[in-house]
N, C-alpha and C positions, 0 to 999 in steps of 0.2 A: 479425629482430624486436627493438625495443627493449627497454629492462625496463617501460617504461609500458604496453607490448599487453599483456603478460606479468601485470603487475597489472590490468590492465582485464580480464581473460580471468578472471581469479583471482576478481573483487569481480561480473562478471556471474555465474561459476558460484556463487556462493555469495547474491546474491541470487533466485536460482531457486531454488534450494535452502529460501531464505525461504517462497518464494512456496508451496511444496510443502504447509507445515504447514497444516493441516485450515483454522484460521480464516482464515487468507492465499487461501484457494482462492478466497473469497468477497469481493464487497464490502462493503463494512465501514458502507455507507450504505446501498445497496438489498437488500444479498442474493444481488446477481445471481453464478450463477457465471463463474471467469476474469478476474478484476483484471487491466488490464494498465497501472497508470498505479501510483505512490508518490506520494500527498500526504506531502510531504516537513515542512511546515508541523506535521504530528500523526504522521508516518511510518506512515501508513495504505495499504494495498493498496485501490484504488478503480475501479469499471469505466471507459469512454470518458465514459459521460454525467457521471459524480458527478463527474468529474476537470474537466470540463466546467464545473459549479455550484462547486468548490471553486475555480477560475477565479477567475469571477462574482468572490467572493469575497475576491479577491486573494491565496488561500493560492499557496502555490508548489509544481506537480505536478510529476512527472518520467515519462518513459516507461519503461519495465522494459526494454524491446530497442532504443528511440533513445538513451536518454541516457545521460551518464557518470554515476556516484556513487563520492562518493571514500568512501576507509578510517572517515570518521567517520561518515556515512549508514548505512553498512550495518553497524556496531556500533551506533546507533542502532534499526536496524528491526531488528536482534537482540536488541535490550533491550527496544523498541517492540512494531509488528508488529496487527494486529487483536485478537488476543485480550488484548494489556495493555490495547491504549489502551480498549477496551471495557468492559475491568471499571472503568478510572477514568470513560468519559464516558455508559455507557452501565449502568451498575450500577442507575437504579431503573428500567430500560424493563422492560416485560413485553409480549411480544411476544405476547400471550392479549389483552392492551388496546390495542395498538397497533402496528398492522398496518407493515411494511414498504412506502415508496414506491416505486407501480410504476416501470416504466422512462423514462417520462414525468418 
């Protein structure tokens, strides 16, 4: 094994790791639980469909188990993550008024 596997082993254990914390469980769009994509664009945990629409979009998604992420990504989604980016983009929702979009 190279040192590259060595760090790719390293930066996957520790984005699971991410993924573990309560608000990362969830997508950060619908709610749904089990994220398995990174909007790398907001460094958001996202399901298949919203990763989908952040597409659309033109943000830039990453798979959690296909793709690579280097050492600045995941110091990123360490400083990021759903519950920062939330409180900056999501600070006046009130989910009492405005309901989660289904999986549609």
């Amino acid at each position: 094994m190279g040192k590259g596997s060595k760090e790719d082993e390293k930066i996957e254990r520790t984005i699971r790791s991410i993924l573990k914390i309560p608000e990362n469980k969830r997508c950060i769009n619908c709610n749904s639980l089990g994220p398995q994509y990174v909007c790398t664009t907001f460094m958001t945990f996202v399901c298949t469909n919203c990763s989908g629409v952040h597409r659309e979009f033109t943000h830039r998604v990453k798979s959690v188990s296909m793709a690579k992420f280097n050492a600045e990504e995941v110091s990123a989604l360490q400083a990021g993550g759903n519950e920062r980016v939330g409180q900056i983009y999501f600070k006046d929702w009130d989910p009492q008024y405005h309901s989660y979009p289904d999986a549609r």
